[in-house]
N, C-alpha and C positions, 0 to 999 in steps of 0.2 A: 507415612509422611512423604510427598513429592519432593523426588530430587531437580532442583534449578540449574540451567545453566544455559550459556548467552552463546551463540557462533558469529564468529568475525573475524576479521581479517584485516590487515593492511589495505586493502583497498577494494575498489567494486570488481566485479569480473572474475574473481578468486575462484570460486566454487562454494560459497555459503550455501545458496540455495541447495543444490544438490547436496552436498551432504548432510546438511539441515531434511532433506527428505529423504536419504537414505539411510537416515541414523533412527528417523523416526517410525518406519517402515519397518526397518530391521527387529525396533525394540515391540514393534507392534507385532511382528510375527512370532516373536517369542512371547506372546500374553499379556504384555504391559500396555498399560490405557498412557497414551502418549498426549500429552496439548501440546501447541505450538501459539507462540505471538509474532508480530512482525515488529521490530523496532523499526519506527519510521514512518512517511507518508504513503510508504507504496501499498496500494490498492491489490497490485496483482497475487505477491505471495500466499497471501493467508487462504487462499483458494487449493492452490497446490497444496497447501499444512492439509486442509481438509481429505483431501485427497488422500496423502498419507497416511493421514492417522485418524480416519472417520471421525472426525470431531472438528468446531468450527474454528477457525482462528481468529483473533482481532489482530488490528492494531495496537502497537503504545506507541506516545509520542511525547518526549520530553519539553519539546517544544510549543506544542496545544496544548497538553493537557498538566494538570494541576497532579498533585501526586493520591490523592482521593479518586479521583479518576481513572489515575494506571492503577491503585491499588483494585479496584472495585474489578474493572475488566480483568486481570490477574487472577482474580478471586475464584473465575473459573475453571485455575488450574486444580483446585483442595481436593478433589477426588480421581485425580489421575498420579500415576508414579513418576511418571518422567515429564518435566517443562523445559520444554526447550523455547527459546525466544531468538529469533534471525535477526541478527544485524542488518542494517544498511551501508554502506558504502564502507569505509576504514572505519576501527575501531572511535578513534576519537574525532570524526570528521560530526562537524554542523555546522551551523551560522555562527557568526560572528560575536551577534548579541544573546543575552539572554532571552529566551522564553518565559512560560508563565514557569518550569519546572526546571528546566533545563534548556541544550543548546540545539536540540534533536539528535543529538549523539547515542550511539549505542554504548558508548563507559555508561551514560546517565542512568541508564535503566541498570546495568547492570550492576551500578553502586549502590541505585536505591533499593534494587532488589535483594543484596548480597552477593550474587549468583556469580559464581567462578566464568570465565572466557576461554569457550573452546577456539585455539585461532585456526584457519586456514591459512595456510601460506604456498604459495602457489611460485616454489626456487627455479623456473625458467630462468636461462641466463644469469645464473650465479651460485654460490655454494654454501660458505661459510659466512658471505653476507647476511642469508635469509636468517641465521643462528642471530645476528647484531641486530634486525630488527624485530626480529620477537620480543630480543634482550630488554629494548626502547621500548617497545609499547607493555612492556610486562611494568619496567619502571618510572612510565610518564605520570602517572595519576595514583598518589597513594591508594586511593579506595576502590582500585579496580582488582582484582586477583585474577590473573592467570592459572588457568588447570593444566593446558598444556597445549600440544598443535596436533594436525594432520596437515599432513606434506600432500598438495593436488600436485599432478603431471609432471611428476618426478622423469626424469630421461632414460635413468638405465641405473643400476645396480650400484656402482661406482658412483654415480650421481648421488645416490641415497644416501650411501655411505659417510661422503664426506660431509652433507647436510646433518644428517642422525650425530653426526662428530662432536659438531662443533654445537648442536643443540646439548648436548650432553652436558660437553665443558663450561654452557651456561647454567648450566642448573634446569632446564626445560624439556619435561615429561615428553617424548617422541609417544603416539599413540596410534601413529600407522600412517603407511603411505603410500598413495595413488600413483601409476602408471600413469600414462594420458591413454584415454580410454573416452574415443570421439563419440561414441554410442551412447550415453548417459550426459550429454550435454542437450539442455534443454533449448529449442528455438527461438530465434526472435522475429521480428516483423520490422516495417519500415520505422514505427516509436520504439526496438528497442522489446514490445510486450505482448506475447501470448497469451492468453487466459488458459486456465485447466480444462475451463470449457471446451476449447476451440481442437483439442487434443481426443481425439479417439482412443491411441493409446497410449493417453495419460499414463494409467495402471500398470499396464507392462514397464512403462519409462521406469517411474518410480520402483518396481520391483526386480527390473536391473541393475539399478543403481544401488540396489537394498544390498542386493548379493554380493556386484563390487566391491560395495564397503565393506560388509561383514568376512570378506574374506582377505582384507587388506588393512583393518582398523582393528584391535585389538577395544571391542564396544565394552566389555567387563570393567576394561580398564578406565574408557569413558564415563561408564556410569559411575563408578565410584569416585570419580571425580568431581561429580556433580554435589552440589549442597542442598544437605538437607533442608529442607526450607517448610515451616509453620507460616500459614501468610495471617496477616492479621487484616480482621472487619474492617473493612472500608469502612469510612466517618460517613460518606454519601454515596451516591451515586450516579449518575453521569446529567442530572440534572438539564437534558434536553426536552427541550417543549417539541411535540409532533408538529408537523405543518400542517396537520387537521384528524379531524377524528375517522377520518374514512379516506386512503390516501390510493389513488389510481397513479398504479408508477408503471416507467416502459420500462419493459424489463428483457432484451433479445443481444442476437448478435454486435447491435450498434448500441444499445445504452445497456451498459453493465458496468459500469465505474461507478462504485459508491460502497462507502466504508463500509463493511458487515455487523462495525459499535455501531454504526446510527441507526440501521433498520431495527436493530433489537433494542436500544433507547425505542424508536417510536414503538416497538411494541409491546413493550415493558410499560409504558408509558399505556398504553389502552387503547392506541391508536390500531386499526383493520388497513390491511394492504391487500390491495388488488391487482395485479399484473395484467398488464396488454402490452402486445407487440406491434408499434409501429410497422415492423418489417415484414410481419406477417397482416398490413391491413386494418389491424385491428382500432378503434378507437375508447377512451376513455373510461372506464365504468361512469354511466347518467346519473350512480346512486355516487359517487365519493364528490368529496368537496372540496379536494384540493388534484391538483395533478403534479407530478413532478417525473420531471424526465433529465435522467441520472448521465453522464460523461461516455465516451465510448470511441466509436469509429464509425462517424456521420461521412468525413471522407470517400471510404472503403465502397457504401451503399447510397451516396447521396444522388444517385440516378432512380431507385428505387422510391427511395423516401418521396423524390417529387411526384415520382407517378403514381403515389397510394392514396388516391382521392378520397376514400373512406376516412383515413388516418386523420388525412390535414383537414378536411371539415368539420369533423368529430372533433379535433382538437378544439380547432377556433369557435365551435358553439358552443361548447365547454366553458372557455375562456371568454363568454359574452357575460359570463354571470359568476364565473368561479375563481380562484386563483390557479394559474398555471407557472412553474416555474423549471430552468433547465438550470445544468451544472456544466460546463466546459461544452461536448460536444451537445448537451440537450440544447446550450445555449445559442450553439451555432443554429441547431434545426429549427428554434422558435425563430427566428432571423428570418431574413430578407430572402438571401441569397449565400449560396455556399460554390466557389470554384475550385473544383479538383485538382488533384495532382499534373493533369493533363491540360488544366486551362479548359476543360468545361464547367460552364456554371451553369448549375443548379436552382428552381426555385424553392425554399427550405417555406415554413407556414406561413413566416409574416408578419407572427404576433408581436416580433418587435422590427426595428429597421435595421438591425445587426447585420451587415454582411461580411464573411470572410473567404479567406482564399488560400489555397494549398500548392497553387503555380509557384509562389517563392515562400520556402522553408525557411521558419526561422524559430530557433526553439525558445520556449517562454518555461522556464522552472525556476519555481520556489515557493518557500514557506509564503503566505499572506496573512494579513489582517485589516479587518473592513470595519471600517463606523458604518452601521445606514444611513445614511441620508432618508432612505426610504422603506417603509417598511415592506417586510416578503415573507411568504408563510412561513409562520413559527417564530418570527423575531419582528419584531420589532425597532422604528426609530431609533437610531441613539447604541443601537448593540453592537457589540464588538464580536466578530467570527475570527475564527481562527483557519486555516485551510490551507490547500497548498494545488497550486498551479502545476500542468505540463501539457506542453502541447506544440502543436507546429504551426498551425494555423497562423495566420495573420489575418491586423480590421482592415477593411476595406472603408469600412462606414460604420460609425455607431452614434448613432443622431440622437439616443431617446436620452429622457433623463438620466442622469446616472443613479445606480443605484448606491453605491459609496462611496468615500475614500477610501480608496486601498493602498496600503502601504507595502514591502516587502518587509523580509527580515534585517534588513538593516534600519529603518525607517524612511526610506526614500519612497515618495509618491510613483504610481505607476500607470499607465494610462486605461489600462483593463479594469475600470471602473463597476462593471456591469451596467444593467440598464433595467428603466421600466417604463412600462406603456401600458394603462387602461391595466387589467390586471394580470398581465403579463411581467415577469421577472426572470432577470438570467445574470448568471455571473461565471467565470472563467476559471475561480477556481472550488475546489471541491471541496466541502464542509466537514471538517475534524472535528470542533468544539467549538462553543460559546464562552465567551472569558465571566466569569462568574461574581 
């Protein structure tokens, strides 16, 4: 039977990830088949889980997804020992409103899972504090259980000491604690996000980090911490329509944002995927009948992207006769025009009049939810998506029909409507679920 159990913290920036990959790493090099989920909308982690623990990760989202949904993706922990599932941001951080499940919170998942909260707590500039707010987030929400903590970038000996004290005096399992140790800290980029991919020495990363912890966490003491968990049959299952029966997706350095539940909904589902690389030239498979070009870093290479005559042709004959549709940066490149970071613009394909720009930064994050107005592969008029926005970019111009209302998680209208033209579609944020 799989032992559960959730990592988080008081806030972002703690150390989940890394230890969430050096816990899993660890219990993998002792034999143990390890899953990983991400609680949340973030696209990047579950790539590094794979990494760790040769196995895929999803997503769960208490705020997309319905609780048939997280149970179904879940589902693929029953043949593994250890499930571990990464928080996002602080323990009980989400929107305001409710969702269809929850608030996007990581309590949510880990209430409806059962599953005990290993925390990170990351006592920089303070001591016996760090002991009060464990205290609080142990006691905020009846139906969450605390297992216990690991202490990141503890100062010195003395430092630990007084922390390990007063965790005691509250009742709360110390289970090991990190030095600061710069070497096992994972990179960022100008958004904040590396992919696993873009890392050479992913593997070394993560099997330093393995070592760190195993020689600074007491992991026996973790696993037994964890609960026992029998998960029960999903009622359903993720109940997504493919965008076509034969789906030509880009799939390279610049479009690689797209949920890992949705490709395996479409192929669960009966639908054939075919990969090409814009960046490598390449255009569309002539046989698939839909295209869809997934979020990324159009930015980064959008001097390229203009000069790949192959790509943009191939796209637009495509799109004389097919449906083609982009997700955040796909949707920039179906557009007009793209201007860099530098104040050079770009010609991106066309297919729609979308122009954006990267000369002034201004960041766009959050949950969304879109009526169509207009239908776009795989959905239909009238359907309600669920998704979630991040980006820098700014419109310069977006002339075509809109493709929806879109609302945030509060319910306020937003201007990042999407668009359509002829059979071109693009929208800004990225596709979780359809509300059911």
């Amino acid at each position: 039977m799989p032992a559960g159990l959730v990592i988080s913290a008081p806030a972002s920036g703690v150390g989940k990830t890394t230890l969430t990959l050096a816990l899993a790493r660890a219990w993998r090099n002792r034999g143990l088949n390890v899953q990983c989920f991400k609680s949340g909308p973030d696209y990047i982690d579950p790539a590094f889980h794979a990494a760790a623990t040769g196995r895929a990760s999803v997503n769960v989202d208490s705020w997309a997804m319905d609780r048939g949904t997280i149970a179904h993706l879940v589902g693929r922990g029953t043949d593994a020992d250890v499930v571990l599932a990464e928080g996002s941001m602080g323990l009980f951080d989400g929107v305001a409103a409710r969702g269809v499940s929850g608030t996007g919170a990581t309590a949510d998942i880990a209430e409806m899972l059962g599953w005990p909260v290993l925390l990170v707590i990351d006592p920089s500039g303070q001591a016996q504090t760090a002991a009060a707010i464990a205290a609080g987030l142990r006691d905020y929400r009846a139906g969450v259980r605390l297992a216990g903590v690991v202490l990141n970038r503890v100062a010195s000996p003395r430092h630990e000491d007084l922390v390990r004290r007063a965790l005691n005096d509250a009742g709360i399992a110390v289970f090991g604690a990190l030095p600061r140790h710069a070497e096992i800290s994972l990179p960022k980029r100008h958004l904040g996000l590396v992919q696993a991919e873009e890392q050479a020495e992913i593997g070394k990363l993560i099997d330093e980090a393995a070592r760190f912890v195993a020689e600074h966490v007491d992991l026996d003491a973790v696993l037994r911490s964890a609960a026992s968990w029998s998960p029960q049959p999903a009622a359903n299952g993720m109940n997504v329509t493919p965008p076509g029966q034969r789906i030509a997706l880009a799939r390279d350095a610049t479009f690689s944002f797209i949920y890992p539940h949705m490709l395996e909904a479409w192929r669960a589902a009966g639908a054939e995927i075919s990969i090409f690389s814009p960046l490598a030239d390449e255009a569309p498979d002539a046989s698939a009948d839909v295209c869809w070009l997934p979020g990324g870093y159009p930015e980064l290479h959008a001097g390229k992207i203009a000069a790949n005559a192959r790509f943009r042709s191939g796209l637009r004959a495509f799109a004389d006769t097919r449906p083609v549709h982009g997700e955040c940066g796909g949707y920039m490149v179906l557009g007009t025009a793209l201007t860099d970071a530098d104040g050079i613009r770009h010609e991106m394909t066309g297919l729609l009049g979308l122009e954006t720009s990267f000369a002034k930064r201004r960041m766009h994050l959050g949950y969304r939810l879109a009526a169509l107005a207009a239908p776009m592969p795989g959905h239909q008029v009238g359907a309600r998506l669920r998704g979630h926005e991040f980006h820098y970019s700014t419109i310069v111009a977006q002339p075509d029909t809109p493709l929806a209302v879109v609302h945030d998680a509060t319910g306020a209208v937003i201007a990042e409507t999407g668009s359509r033209r002829g059979q071109a579609t693009g929208t800004f944020f990225h596709l979780i679920a359809e509300d059911r």
